[in-house]
Every structure is written in C-alpha cells, then in structure tokens.
C-alpha positions as CSV (number, residue, x, y, z in Angstrom):
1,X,0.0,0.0,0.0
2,X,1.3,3.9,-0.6
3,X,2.2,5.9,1.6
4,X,0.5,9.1,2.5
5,X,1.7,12.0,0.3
6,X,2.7,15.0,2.2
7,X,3.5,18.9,1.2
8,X,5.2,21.1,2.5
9,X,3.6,24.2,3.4
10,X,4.8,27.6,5.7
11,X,7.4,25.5,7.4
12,X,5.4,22.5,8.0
13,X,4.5,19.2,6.6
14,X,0.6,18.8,5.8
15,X,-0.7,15.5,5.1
16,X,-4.3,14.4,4.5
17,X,-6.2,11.2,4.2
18,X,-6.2,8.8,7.1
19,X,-2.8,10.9,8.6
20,X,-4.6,11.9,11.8
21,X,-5.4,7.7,12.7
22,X,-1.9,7.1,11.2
23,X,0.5,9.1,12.8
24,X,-1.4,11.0,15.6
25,X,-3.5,9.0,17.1
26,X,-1.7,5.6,17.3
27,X,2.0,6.9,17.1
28,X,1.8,10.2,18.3
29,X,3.1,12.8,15.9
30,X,2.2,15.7,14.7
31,X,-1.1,18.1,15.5
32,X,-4.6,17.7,14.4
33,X,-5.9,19.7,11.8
34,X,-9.3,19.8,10.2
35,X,-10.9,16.5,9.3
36,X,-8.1,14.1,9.3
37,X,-5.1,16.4,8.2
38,X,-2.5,16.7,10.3
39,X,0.5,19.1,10.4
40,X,4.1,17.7,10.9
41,X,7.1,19.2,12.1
42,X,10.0,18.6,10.1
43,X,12.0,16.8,12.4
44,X,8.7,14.8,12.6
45,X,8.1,14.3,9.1
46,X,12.0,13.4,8.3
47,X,11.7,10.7,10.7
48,X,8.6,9.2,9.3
49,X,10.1,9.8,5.3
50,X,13.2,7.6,6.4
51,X,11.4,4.9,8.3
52,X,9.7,4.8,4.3
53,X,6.2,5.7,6.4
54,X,5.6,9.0,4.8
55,X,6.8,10.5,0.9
56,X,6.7,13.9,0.6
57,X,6.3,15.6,-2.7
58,X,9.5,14.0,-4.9
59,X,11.4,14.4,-2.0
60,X,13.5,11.4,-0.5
61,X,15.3,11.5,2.7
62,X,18.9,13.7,2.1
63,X,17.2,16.2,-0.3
64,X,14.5,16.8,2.4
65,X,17.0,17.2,5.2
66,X,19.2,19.3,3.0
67,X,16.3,21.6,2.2
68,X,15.6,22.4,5.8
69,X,17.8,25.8,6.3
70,X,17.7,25.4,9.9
71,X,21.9,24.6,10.9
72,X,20.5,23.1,14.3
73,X,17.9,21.0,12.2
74,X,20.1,17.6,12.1
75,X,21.5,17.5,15.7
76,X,17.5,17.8,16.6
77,X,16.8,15.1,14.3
78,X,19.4,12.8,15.7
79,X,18.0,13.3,19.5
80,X,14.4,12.8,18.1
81,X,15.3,9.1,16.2
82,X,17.3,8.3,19.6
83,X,14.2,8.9,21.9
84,X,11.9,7.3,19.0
85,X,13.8,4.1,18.9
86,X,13.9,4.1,22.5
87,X,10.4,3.6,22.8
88,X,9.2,7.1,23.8
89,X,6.8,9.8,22.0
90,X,7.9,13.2,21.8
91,X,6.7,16.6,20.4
92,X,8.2,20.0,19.0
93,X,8.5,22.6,21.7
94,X,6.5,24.9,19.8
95,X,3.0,26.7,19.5
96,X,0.2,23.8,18.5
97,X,2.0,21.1,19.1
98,X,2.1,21.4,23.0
99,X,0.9,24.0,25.3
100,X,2.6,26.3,27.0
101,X,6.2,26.0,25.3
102,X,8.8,25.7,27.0
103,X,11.0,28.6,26.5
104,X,14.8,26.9,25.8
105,X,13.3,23.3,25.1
106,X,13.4,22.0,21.6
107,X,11.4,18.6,22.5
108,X,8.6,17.8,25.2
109,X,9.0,14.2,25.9
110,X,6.1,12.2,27.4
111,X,6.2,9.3,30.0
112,X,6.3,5.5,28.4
113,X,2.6,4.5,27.6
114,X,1.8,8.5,27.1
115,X,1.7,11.3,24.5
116,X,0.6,14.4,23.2
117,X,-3.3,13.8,23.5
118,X,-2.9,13.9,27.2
119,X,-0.1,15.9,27.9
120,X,1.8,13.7,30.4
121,X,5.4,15.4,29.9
122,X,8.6,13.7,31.6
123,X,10.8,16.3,30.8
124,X,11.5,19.0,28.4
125,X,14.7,18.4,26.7
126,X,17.1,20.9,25.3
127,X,19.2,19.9,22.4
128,X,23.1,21.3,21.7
129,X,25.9,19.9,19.8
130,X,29.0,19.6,21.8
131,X,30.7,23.0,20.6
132,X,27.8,25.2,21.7
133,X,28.2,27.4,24.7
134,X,24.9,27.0,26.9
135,X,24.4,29.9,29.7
136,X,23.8,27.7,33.0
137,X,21.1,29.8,34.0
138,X,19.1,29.1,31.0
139,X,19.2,24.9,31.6
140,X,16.1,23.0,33.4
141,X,14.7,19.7,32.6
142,X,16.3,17.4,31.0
143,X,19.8,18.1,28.2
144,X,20.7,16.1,25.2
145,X,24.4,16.7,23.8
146,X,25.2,15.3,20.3
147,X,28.8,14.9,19.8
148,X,31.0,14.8,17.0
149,X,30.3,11.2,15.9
150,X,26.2,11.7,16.1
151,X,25.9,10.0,20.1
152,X,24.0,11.2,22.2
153,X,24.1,11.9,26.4
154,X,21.5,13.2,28.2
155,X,21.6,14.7,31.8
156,X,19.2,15.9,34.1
157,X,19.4,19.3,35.5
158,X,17.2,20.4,38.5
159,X,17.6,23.2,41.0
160,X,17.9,21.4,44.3
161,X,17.1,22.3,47.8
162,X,20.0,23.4,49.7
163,X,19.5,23.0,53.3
164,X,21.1,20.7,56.3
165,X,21.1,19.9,60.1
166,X,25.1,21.1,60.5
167,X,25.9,22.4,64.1
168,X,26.6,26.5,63.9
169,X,29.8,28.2,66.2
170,X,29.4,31.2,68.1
171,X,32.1,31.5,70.4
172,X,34.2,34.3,70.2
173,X,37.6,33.3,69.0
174,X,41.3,34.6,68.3
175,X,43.7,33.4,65.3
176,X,46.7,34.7,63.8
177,X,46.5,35.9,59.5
178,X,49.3,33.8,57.9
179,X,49.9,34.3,54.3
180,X,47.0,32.4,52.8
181,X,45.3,30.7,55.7
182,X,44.9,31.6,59.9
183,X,45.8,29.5,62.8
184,X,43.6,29.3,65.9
185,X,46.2,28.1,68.6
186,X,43.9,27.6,71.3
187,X,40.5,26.8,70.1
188,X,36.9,26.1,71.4
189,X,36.8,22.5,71.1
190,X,33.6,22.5,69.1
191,X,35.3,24.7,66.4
192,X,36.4,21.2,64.7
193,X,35.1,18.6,66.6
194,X,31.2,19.9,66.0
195,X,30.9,22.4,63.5
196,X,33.7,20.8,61.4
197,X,36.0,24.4,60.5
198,X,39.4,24.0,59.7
199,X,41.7,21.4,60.3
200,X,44.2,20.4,63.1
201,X,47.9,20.7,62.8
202,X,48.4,17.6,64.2
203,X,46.5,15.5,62.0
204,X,42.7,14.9,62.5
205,X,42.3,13.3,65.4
206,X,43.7,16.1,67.8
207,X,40.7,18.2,67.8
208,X,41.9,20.5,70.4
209,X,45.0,21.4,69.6
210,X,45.4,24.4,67.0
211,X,43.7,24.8,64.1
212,X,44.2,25.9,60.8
213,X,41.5,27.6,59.0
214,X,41.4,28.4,55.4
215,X,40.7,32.3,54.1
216,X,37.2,31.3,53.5
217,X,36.6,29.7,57.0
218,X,38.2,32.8,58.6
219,X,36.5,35.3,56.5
220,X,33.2,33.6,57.5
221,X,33.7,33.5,61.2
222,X,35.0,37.1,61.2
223,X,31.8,38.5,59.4
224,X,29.7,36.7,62.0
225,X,31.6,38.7,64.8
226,X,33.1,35.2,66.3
227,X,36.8,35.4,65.2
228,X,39.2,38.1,65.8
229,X,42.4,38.1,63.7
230,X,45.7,40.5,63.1
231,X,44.6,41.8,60.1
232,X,41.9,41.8,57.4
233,X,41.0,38.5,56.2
234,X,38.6,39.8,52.9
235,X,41.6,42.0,52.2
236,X,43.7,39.5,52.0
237,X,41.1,37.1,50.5
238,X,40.8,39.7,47.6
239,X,45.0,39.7,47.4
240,X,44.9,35.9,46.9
241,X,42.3,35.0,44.9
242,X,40.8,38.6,43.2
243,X,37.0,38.1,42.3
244,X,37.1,34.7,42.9
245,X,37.8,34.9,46.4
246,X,34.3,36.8,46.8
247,X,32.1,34.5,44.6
248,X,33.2,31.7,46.6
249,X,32.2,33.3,49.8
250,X,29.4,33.9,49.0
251,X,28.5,30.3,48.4
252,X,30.6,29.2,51.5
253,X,28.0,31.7,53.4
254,X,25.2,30.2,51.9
255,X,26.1,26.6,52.7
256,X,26.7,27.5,56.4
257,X,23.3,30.1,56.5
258,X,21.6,26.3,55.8
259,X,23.2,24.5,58.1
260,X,25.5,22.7,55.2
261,X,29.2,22.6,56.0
262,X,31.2,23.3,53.0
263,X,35.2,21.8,52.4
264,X,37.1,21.8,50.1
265,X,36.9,20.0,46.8
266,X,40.4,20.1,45.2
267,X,41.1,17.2,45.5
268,X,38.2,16.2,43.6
269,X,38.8,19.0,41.1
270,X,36.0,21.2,42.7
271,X,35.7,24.4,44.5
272,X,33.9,22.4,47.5
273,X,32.3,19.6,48.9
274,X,29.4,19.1,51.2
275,X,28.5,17.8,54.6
276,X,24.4,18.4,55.1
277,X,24.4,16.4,58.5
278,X,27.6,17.0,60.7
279,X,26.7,16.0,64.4
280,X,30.1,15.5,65.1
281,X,33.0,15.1,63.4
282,X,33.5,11.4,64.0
283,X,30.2,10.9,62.4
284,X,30.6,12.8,59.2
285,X,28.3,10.7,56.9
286,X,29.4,11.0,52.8
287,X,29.4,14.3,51.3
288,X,26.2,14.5,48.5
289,X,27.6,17.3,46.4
290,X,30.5,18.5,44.3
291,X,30.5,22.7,44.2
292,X,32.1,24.4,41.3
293,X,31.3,28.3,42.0
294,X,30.9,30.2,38.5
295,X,30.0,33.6,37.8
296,X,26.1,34.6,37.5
297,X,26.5,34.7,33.3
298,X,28.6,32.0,33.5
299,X,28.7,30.2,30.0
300,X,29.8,26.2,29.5
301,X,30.5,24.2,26.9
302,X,28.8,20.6,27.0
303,X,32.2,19.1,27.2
304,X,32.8,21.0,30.2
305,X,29.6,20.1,31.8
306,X,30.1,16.4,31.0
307,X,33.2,16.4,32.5
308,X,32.3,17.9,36.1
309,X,29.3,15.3,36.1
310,X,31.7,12.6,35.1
311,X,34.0,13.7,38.1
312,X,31.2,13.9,40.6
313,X,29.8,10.6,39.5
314,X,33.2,8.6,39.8
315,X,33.6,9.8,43.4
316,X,29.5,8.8,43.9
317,X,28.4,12.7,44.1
318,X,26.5,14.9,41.9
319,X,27.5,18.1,40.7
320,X,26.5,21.4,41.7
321,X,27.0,24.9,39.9
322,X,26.9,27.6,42.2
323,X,26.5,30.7,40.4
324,X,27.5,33.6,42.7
325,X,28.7,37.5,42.3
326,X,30.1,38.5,45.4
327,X,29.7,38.1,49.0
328,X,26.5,41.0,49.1
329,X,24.2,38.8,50.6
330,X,22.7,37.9,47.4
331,X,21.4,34.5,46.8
332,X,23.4,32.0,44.9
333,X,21.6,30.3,41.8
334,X,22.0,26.7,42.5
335,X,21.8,24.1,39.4
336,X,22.5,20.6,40.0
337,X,23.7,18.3,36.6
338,X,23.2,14.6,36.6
339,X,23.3,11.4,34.2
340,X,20.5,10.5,32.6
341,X,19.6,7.2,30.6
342,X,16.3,7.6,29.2
C-alpha cells in the first residue's frame, strides 16, 4: 500500500487522508488539523520519510534534510530518532503542538505509555551539539548533547534544595592571618570537633589542639563577629584570589546560612564539597555534592559540563554549579547536573 503523500507548506508538513489515525493517534506525531489532516514538524516528518512511512512531494530523505535551512535542524533530528527508537513519543517545543512552550526546550518528551493527547510530559529536553556554549542559567529539565560522531548523552538538571542539620559556632575566638590561611592556637573544642571548620595541625584526630583555618573559613567567622584576627581577612582574600575569592564566599555563606558545612573539593577538582548532616566530626556521613562556583553569566560548553558530572559521578556525588557575584548577601543560583539514561 502507498504511503501518504505530504507537502510542504509555511514550514510545516501537511498530510491528509487517514494521517490523523496514522501518525497522531496511534503513534503520536504531529497536530490535528481539520478533518483528518494533520501538520508535521520537520523533524517529525523526516523521521517518518526515512522509516519509508511518509513520501513527501518528490522528495527522499537527504534532499529533504538538505532543504531544511535550519543549521540546528540535524542534531535535533538525531535526539528525536534516539528517543523514537527508545520507545518514547515526543513533540516539538513549539505553539500547536504542546501547550505552554517551554522557553529553551526544543522537544517535550512524554512518560512511556503516554503522548501528546494527554499531555503527560517527563521532561523537556534541550538539544546542543557539543561545541555550543549554553548559559547555566538558561538549563532545566532534561539536556541532550550530540557529539562529533552523532551519540548522544543526556543529563538531568534540577535546582535542588539546599538545606542541612550542621551544628553552627558562636564562640568568640582569636587566630593569627598567615599568608594564605589563619591559625587558631587555642581553640573552642567544638570549632572542629562539632561544626567541622578547619583542620588540626596535628592531624585529625587532635581536635583540640590548634587549628588551621582556610581564608574562607576565617573570612566567615570574622563576618559573624566570632573570630578576631591580626589583620583583614577579605583584604587578603581579595589579594589571593581577586574576584574569585568573593564568589566563593558567597556560596561558603550560603552553605553555612543552611546548616551545610562546605570543604574543600580540590582534590576532587571542585571548588567544594558538602557535609548536610555534621553531628560531630566522627560521624561525618558521605558528602552529597561537588560545588564548582561560577560567575552569574557563567557560559559552558557541553564538554565542560560532562566532564564535572563525570567527576562527581566517579567519586558517587553529583555536581552542583553555584552561580555567585560577590559576598552581598545575594542569593546564589544553584543548578545541579546529573546522568540521565532515558
């Protein structure tokens, strides 16, 4: 039996006949139109003319694809076969075929068993190739990356909930500005031991000896009113580290405002990790989070993105962008990136 004929019209792929029990109704693409026309997107109508399901005009499959003037139009394509073959339905992000678009999605896909007639979304799904730059703050949902050899990798990018039961510190305190770091000599003894700042000199397990406290730690303490020092921490903060130094205090303030005790991640390549339930520091539990503090306007490249999730996954955390000006009391943006296997 023939396929249905389609034509292409403003942009869109109109086919008539028996289209709407064809292709909407059983298999999901498209929109309705009157009667039993429906209107296909072009990614939707390319995947149909190469599965041999659709002909359009005298059209076969490369001169169609090579007519579409769209440069985005084949990585699209690529993440909508992917998703097809795996089994789910998808639609165009755009105006009739779903409502309410959402604004940076190019795909709304639908849970297994659903579709467009009932509007049952898993995800919207943004599509890049590997050299784009995406801005962090423009990501939600669900991301598929096409690389240079047409696979694709999807992650999953919410904004979590930062918030822990960490114990606070509020006894007053004195330390000593070295360099690039202070030294409490004779500290409180829930300093370390409970609200997990700094590190001993001696190793761990002498809480109550002297204590060594990064910039950030310090600068912390002394904005709270708690920590005296010899000189000025966020001046020498700023001497250190520049505009960094600030952005990353920021987020340190944050983490600690929420009862989350923030440490270093450079060992793990990241600007911190986190602690969300310190009772005491023998019973530290296993940090959730990798922190990599950007820049509110911060732009990444998918290869950068994949390779702070890849990190965090290794060590079994997920990674968090913490997008931060300076220390003004401002709220960081938090956007958390994850695997995803659809």
């Amino acid at each position: 039996m023939n396929e249905p004929q389609g034509r292409i019209e403003n942009g869109v792929v109109r086919v008539g006949g028996d289209a709407r029990q064809r292709y909407y109704d059983s298999r999901g693409y498209g929109r309705p139109l009157d009667g039993n026309e429906i209107a296909l997107a072009p990614v939707e109508a390319a995947h149909l003319l190469y599965r041999g399901d659709l002909r359009i005009e005298d059209m076969d499959f490369p001169s169609f694809v090579q007519g579409v003037e769209d440069p985005s139009f084949f990585v699209r394509y690529l993440v909508y076969a992917d998703l097809r073959e795996r089994g789910f339905y998808l639609s165009p992000a755009r105006e009739g075929w779903v409502p309410d678009p959402p604004a940076e999605a190019q795909f709304v896909v639908y849970e297994r068993g659903s579709g467009p007639w009932d509007d049952d979304r898993l995800y919207d799904l943004r599509v890049a190739g590997e050299r784009e730059s995406l801005s962090l703050t423009t990501l939600h949902g669900a991301l598929a990356v096409v690389d240079e050899e047409s696979e694709v990798t999807y992650f999953e990018v919410d904004r979590p909930e930062i918030e822990g039961s960490s114990a606070g510190f509020s006894k007053p305190t004195e330390a000593d500005l070295l360099a690039d770091r202070a030294i409490v000599w004779n500290p409180p003894h829930e300093l370390f031991s409970a609200a997990f700042y700094g590190q001993p000199l001696s190793g761990r397990e002498d809480g109550d000896g002297p204590i060594q406290l990064s910039l950030l730690e310090a600068a912390y303490l002394a904005d709270r009113g708690v920590l005296s020092t010899d000189g000025s921490i966020l001046e020498r903060g700023r001497e250190v580290e520049g505009d960094r130094f600030e952005r990353r205090l920021a987020v340190y303030a944050a983490f600690r405002e929420r009862g989350v005790v923030p440490k270093t991640g450079f060992k793990f390549g990241a600007d911190f990790r986190v602690y969300a339930d310190v009772e005491s520091i023998d019973d530290l539990g296993h940090s959730e989070y990798l922190v990599r503090v950007l820049p509110p306007d911060c732009a990444r490249s998918p290869r950068e993105i994949a390779l702070d999730v890849r990190l965090a996954h290794g060590v079994r955390k997920r990674m968090v962008f913490a997008l931060a000006s300076a220390n003004d009391g401002t709220e960081p943006t938090w956007i958390s990136v994850g695997r995803l296997t659809p």
